[in-house]
N, C-alpha and C positions, 0 to 999 in steps of 0.2 A: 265339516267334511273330514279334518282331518280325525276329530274323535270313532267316525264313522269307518272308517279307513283301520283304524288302529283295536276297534272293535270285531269288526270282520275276520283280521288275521287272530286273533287274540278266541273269537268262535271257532276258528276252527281250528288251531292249535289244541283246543280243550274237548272239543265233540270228535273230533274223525276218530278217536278211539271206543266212542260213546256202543258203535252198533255191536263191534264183536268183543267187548274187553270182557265181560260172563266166559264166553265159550273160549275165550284165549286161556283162561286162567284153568277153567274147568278140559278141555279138551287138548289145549296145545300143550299145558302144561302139566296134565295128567291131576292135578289138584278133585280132593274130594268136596264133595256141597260145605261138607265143615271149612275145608281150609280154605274155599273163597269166601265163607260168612266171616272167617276170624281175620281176613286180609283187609276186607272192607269194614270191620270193626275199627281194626290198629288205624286205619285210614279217618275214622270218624272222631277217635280219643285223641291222636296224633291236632286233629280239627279243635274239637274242645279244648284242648290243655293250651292251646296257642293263638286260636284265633280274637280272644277279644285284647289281649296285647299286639298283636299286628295292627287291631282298627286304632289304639294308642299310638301306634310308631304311626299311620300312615298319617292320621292327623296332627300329630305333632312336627312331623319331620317331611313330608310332604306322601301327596298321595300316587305323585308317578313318578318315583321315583321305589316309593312302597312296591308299587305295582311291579317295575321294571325285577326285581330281584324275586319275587314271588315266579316270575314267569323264567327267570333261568333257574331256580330250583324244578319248576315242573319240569321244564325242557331235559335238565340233564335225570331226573328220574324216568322217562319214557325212555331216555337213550339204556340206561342197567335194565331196564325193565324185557326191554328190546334182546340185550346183547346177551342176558342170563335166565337160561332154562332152568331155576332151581328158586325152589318154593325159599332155603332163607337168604337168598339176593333179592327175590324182588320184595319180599315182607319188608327189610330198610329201605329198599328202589321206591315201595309203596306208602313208606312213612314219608319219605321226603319229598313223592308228591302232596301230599296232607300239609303240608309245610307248606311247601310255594303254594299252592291254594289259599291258607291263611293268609299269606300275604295279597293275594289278589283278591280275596273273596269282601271285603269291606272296601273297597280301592276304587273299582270303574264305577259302580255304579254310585259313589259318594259322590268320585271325580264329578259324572253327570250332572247331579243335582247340585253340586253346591256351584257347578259354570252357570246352570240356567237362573240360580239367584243372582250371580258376581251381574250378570248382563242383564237381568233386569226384565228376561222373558216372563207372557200373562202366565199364570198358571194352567190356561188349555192349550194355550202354544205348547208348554212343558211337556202336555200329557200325550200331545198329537206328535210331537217329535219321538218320544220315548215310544208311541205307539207302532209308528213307522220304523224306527232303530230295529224294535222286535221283531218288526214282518222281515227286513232287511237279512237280518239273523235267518232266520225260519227259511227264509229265500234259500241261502249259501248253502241249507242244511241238504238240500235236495243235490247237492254237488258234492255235500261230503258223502252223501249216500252212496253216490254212485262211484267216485273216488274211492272209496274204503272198498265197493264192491268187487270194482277193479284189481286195485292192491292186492286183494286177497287171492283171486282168481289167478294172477298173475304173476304175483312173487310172496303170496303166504302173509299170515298174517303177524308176521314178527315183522314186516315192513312200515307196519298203520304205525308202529311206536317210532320206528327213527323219524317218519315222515312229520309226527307229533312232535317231538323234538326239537326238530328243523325248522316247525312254525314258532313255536315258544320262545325259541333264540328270536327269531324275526320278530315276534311282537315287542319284547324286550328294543331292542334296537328302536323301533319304532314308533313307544313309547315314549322313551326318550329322544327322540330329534322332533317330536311332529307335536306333541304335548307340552303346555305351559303345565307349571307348576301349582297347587293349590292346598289349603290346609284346612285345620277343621281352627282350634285353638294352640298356635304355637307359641303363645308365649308359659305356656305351664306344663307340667314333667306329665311324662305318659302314664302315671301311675294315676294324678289328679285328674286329667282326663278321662280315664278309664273309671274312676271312681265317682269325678260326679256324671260319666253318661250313665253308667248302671241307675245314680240314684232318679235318674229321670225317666227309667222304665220301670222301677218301684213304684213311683208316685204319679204315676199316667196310667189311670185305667184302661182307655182304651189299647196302651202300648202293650198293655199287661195280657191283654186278654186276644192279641195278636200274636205277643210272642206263644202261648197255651195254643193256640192254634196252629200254628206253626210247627211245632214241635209233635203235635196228635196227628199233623196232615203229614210228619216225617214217617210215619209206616205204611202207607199205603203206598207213598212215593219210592222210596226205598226197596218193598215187595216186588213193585214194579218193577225196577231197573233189574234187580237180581233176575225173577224170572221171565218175563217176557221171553227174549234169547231164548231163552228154554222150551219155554212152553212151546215156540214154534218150530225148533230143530228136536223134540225128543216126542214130544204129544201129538203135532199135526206133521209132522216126519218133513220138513222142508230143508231142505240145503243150507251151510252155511253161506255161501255167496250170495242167498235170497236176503240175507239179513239187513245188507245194506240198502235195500229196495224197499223194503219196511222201513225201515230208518227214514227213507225219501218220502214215504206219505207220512211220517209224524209232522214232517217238516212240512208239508202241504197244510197240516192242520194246525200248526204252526203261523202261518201265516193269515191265514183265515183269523186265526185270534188277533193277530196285530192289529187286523183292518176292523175289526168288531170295536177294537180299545179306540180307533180311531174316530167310530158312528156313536159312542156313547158316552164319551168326553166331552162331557157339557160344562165343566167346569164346578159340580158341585159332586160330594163326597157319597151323599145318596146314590148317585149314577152309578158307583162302584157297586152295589149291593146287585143289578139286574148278572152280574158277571156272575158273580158267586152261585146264584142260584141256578144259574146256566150250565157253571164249571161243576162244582159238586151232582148235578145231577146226571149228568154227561158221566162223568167217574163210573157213578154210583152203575148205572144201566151197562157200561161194559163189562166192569166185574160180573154184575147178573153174567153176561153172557160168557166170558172166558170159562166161569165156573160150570154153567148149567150145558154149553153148547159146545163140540168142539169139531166141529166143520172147517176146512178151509177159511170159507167164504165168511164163517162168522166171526173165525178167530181175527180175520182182515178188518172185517165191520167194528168189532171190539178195539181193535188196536187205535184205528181211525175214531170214535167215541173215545178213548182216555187220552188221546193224543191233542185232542182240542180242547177235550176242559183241561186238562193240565197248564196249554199253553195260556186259556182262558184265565185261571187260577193263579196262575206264578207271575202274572201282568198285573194283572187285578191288586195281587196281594202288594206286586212293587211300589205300585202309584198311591196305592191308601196308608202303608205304613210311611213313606216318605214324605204324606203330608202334617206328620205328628212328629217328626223326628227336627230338629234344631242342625242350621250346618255346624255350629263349632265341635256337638259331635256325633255327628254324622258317620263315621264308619268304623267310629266305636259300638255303635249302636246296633249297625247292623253285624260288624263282626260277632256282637254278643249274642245276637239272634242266632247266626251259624254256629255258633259256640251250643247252646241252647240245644240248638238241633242235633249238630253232630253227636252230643254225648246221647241222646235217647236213639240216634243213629245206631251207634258203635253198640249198647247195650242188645239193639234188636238187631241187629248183623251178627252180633256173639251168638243168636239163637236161632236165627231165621234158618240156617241148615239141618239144626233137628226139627225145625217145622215142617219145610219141605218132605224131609225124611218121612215125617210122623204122618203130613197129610197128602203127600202126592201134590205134584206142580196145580194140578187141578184145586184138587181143594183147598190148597194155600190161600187162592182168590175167592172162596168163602168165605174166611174167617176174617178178609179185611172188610167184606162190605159194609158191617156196622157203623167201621168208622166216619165212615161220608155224613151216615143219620146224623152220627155226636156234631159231625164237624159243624151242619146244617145248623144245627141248636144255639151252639157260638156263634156264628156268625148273624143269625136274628140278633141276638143280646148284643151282640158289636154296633150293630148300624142302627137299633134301639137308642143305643149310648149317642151314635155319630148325630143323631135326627134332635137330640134333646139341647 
């Protein structure tokens, strides 16, 4: 209960900025499509250069306490971010969020998994709790929807950032009174940590070919977050105070995934593959549509289709890589995935605004569809691997 608790605020200290932070940077702050691709780059190198040393400190040195200092850097970057209209405050405002993120981003979810080993939870108990956690999430999201919408309507959206802030202090606090402590391997330096988790995603095929996937599903993911926002405030001409309302059915579909991880949690690793091929194809058919159709009604259908397999996909993907991963390093491991990502991140955010530029919000969602095919192809060979 109490991880549950300290999760909730910790969701929505990280998401209420989730619906308008595009159009905040892009219209509040007058910023061109380049200067939010290169803000959200500095955001993803800032991510790489530091996150697989933060999953060394957390297991070394504990992971909530990792956690507690990752969430007062975010918190005091949403406050500069907040309080300065000027592209270079928030460019360092925005590296120091990249920062506390490295510190959180290997941390709860290690916390998670290496309690449900200390206690001795079945591995479907594991997966049905983690299941419900996500719906739980997905729940709140519809509250920050509407919260953010408020905000905005209300007192403008330089408010969503103090109000972000003000949770990230509270989860911090939070963290620490209501969380025990836990490690990965403390008795050895974060360097050897850090060195032999690497050499265990070398020498693990199927970690290998997780991480390749992981990193190839980082552009679609990524395209996404950038334009969505967009696409529905400049292409299908809606309001920004709709934003948060769209935001509230991701979160609806959202939830639906939770209970899905819930009904197919049978305890064996096969069960994971029906997601996949549910999530990727879900992907794949809203792109169809964002690209080809640009109706109200369908840009809504589309949103509600990427909104489910995403949630489908980013579930899916938690519960399969964590059952190949070892707790002693455990968020070394995953920090080195975010690592992983973030730099193919930061490389296609350095570009993604002359893409926009070059192919219009529209067609920008052409030229991902491919990737859903590739991603399909991996993940046959993945669960080929897992079935042998």
């Amino acid at each position: 209960m109490k991880m549950i608790l300290v999760s909730v605020v910790i969701f929505y200290s990280r998401n209420i900025i989730t619906p308008v932070l595009t159009v905040y940077f892009k219209d509040a702050l007058g910023l061109s499509y380049s200067q939010v691709g290169y803000l959200y780059s500095l955001y993803l190198l800032v991510m790489f250069a530091t996150d697989v040393f933060t999953g060394g400190i957390a297991d070394r040195y504990g992971r909530r306490k990792t956690l507690a200092i990752g969430l007062l850097l975010y918190g005091l970057s949403m406050a500069l971010i907040g309080a300065f209209r000027n592209f270079f405050v928030c460019a360092p405002a925005y590296a120091l969020a990249a920062l506390g993120s490295s510190f959180i981003s290997g941390t709860l979810q290690a916390w998670y998994f290496t309690e449900v080993k200390t206690r001795g939870l079945e591995r479907n108990e594991a997966k049905k709790a983690y299941g419900l956690l996500r719906s739980i999430n997905s729940a709140n999201s519809l509250l920050i929807g509407i919260i953010t919408a408020t905000i905005v309507a209300l007192t403008g959206m330089r408010s969503v950032f103090y109000a972000a802030a003000v949770l990230n202090f509270l989860g911090a606090l939070l963290a620490v009174l209501l969380l025990n402590e836990n490690y990965g391997d403390k008795g050895k330096s974060i360097l050897s940590i850090v060195g032999e988790g690497i050499s265990f995603i070398i020498h693990t095929h199927i970690l290998r070919y997780l991480f390749i996937a992981d990193m190839l599903f980082t552009f679609p993911h990524l395209h996404f977050i950038y334009v969505w926002q967009l696409y529905f405030t400049n292409v299908l001409n809606l309001k920004v105070e709709t934003l948060g309302l769209l935001y509230s059915l991701k979160s609806v579909m959202g939830i639906l995934a939770g209970f899905l991880i819930l009904w197919v949690g049978k305890g064996k690793k096969e069960s994971h593959a029906p997601l996949f091929r549910v999530s990727l194809s879900l992907m794949f058919l809203s792109y169809l549509l964002f690209a080809g159709m640009h109706a109200k009604i369908i840009g809504v259908l589309a949103l509600a289709l990427y909104s489910l397999g995403e949630a489908i996909y980013f579930t899916g993907y938690t519960l399969l890589i964590n059952d190949v991963i070892p707790n002693e390093y455990r968020s070394t491991i995953i920090s080195t995935r975010m690592s992983a990502s973030a730099l193919v991140g930061a490389l296609f955010y350095a570009l993604i605004g002359r893409l926009v530029n070059f192919s219009g919000l529209v067609g920008s969602f052409a030229l991902m569809i491919p990737v859903f095919a590739l991603l399909g192809l991996i993940y046959i060979w993945v669960f080929r691997m897992v079935s042998t």
